[in-house]
ROKEKE-52047 format. One record per atom (N, C-alpha, C): atom name; z, x, y. Coordinates in steps of 0.1 Angstrom, whole numbers. Each point is the difference from the previous one (the first is absolute). Layout:
BEGIN
CA; Z; X; Y
...
//
This chain:
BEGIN
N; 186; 176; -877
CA; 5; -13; 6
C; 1; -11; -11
N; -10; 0; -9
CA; -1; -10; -12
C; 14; 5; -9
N; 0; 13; -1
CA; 13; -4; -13
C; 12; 4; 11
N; 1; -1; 15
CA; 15; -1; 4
C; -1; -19; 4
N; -9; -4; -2
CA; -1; -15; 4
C; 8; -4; -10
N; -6; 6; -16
CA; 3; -7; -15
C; 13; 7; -2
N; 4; 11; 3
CA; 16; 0; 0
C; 12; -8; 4
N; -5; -3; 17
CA; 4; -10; 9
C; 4; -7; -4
N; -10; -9; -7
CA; -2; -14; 0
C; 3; -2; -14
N; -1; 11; -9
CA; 2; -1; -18
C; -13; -9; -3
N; -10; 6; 4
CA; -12; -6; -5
C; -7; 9; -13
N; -10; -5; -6
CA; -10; 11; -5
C; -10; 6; 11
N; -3; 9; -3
CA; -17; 6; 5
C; -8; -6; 8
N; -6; -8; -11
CA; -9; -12; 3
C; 4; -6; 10
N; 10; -11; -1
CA; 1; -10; 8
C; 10; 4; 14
N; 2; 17; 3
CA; 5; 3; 12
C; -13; 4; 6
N; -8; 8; -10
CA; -15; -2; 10
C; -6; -11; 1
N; -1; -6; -5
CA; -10; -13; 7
C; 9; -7; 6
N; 17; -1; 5
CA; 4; -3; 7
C; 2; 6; 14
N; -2; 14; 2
CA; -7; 8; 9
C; -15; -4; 8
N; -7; -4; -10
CA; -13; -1; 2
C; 2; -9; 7
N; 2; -11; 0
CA; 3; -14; 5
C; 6; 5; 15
N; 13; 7; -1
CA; 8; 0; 14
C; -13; 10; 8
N; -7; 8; -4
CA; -10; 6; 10
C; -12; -10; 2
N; -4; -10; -7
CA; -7; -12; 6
C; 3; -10; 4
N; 15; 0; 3
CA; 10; -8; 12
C; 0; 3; 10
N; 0; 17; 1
CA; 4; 12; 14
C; -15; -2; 6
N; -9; -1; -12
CA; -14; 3; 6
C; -3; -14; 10
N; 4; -12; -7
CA; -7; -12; 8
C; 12; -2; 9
N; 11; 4; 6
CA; 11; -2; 10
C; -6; 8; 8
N; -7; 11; -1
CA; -7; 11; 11
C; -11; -8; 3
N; -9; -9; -5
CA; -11; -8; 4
C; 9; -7; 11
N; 11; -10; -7
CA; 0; -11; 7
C; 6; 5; 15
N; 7; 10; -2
CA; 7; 8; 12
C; -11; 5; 10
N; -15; 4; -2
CA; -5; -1; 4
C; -8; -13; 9
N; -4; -2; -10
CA; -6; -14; 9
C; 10; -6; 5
N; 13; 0; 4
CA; 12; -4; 7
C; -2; 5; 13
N; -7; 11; 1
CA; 3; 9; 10
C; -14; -2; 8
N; -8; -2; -9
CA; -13; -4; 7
C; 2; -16; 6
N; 6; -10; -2
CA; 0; -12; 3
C; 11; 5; 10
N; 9; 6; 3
CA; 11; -1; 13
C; -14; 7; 9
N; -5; 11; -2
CA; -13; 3; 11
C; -7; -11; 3
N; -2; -11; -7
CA; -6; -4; 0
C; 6; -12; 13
N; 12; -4; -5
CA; 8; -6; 9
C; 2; 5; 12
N; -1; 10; 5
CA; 5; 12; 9
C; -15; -6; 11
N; -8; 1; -5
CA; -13; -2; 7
C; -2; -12; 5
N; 4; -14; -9
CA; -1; -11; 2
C; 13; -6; 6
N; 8; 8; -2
CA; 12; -2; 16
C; -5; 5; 14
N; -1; 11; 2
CA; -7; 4; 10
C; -11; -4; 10
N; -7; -11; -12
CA; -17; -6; 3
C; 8; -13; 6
N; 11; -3; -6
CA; 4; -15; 2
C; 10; 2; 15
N; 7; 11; 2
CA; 7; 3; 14
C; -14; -1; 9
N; -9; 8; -3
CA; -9; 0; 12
C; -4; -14; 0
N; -1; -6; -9
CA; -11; -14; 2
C; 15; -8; 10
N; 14; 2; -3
CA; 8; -11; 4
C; 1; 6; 19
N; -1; 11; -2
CA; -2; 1; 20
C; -9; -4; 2
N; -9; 4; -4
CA; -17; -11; 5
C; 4; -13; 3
N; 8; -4; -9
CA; 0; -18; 2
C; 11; -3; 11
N; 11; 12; 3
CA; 6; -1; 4
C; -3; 1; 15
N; -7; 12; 4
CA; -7; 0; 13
C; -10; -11; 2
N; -7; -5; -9
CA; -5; -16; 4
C; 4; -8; 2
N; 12; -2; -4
CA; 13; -12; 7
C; 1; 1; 13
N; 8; 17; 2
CA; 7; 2; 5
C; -15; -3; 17
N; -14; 3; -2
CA; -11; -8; 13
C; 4; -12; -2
N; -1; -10; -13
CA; -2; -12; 2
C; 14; -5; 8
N; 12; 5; -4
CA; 11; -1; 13
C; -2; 2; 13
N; -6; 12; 2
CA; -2; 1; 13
C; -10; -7; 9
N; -7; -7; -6
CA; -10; -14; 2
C; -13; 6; 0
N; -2; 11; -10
CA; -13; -1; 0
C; -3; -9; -11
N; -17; 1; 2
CA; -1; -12; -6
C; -9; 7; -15
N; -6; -9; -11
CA; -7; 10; -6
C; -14; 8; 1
N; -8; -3; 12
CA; -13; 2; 10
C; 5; 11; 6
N; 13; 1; 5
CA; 8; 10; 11
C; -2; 13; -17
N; 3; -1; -8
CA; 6; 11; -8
C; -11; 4; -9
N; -10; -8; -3
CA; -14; 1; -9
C; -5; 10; 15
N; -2; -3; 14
CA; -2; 8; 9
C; 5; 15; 0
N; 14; 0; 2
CA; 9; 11; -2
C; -9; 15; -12
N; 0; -13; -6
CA; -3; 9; -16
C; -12; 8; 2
N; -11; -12; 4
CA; -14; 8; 3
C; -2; 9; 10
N; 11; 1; 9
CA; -3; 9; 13
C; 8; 14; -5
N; 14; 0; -10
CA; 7; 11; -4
C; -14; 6; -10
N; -6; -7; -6
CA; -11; 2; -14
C; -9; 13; 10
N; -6; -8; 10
CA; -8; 5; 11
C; 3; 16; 2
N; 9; -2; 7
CA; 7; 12; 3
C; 4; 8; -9
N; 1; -1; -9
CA; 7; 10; -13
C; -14; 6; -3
N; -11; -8; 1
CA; -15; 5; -5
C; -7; 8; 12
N; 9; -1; 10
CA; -9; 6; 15
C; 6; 12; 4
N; 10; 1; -9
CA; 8; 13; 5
C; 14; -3; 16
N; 0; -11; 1
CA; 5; -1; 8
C; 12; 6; 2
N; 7; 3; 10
CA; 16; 8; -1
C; -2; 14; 1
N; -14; 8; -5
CA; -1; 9; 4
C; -2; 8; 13
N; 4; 10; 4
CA; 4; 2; 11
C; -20; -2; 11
N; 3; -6; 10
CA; -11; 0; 11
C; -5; -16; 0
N; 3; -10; -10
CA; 1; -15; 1
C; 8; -6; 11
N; -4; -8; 9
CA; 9; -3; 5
C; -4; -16; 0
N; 10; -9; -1
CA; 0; -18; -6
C; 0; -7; 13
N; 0; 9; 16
CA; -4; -10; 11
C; 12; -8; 5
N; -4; -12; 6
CA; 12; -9; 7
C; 10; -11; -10
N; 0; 1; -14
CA; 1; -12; -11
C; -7; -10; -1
N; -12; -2; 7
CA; -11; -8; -2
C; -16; 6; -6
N; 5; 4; -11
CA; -9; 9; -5
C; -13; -11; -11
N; -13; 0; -4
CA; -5; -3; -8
C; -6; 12; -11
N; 1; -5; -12
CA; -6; 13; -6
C; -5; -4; -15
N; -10; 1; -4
CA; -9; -9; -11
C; -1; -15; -1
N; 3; -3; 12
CA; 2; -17; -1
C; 17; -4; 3
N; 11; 9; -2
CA; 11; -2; 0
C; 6; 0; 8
N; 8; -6; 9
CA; 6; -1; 9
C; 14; 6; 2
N; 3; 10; 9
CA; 19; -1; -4
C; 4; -7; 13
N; 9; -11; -5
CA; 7; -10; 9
C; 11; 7; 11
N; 2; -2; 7
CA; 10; 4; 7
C; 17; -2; -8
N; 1; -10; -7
CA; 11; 0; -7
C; 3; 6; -11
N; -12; 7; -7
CA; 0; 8; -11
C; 10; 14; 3
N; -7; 0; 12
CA; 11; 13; 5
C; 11; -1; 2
N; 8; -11; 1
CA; 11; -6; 5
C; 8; 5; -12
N; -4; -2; -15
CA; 6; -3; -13
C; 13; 17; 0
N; 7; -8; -3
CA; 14; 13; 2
C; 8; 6; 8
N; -5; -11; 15
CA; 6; 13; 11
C; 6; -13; 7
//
């Protein structure tokens, strides 16, 4: 490779190898930076994803505070969904009664149920 470089190029010996040398510690640090390129789009990939989920979060909290809940109505909401995700609820033989349910202190409102229909 050194003396078809120094043909090439009409170089000597010498200075087509250490011109060689050089182009393989250009190739070497373009494979670094190509790397960590690829680790920062993962990295972006994750921190898009984190930022979609956070903007429906904020989105569905609008979208109560439109529907006139208030923020007591949805700090409620939150602690009774918390409740139940911890109680197993939904699994089959639970049953949630007439919509006037209490359950750790939480209430579900009659209009809670209303949301979407």
């Amino acid at each position: 490779m050194i003396r078809e470089k120094a043909h090439i190029e009409n170089l000597d010996l010498k200075t087509a190898a250490y011109n060689v040398t050089h182009e393989l510690r250009e190739y070497r640090q373009l494979g670094s930076l190509h790397k960590g390129v690829e680790q920062v789009k993962q990295q972006l990939a994750v921190l898009d994803a984190f930022t979609a989920q956070k903007q429906q979060a904020v989105t569905t909290l609008m979208n109560l505070q439109l529907a006139g809940f208030s923020e007591k109505d949805i700090n409620e909401l939150i602690g009774l969904v918390t409740a139940w995700n911890k109680s197993g609820i939904g699994v089959p033989g639970f049953s949630q009664g007439n919509g006037r349910n209490s359950m750790n202190g939480f209430k579900l409102d009659d209009k809670f149920i209303g949301i979407g229909h």
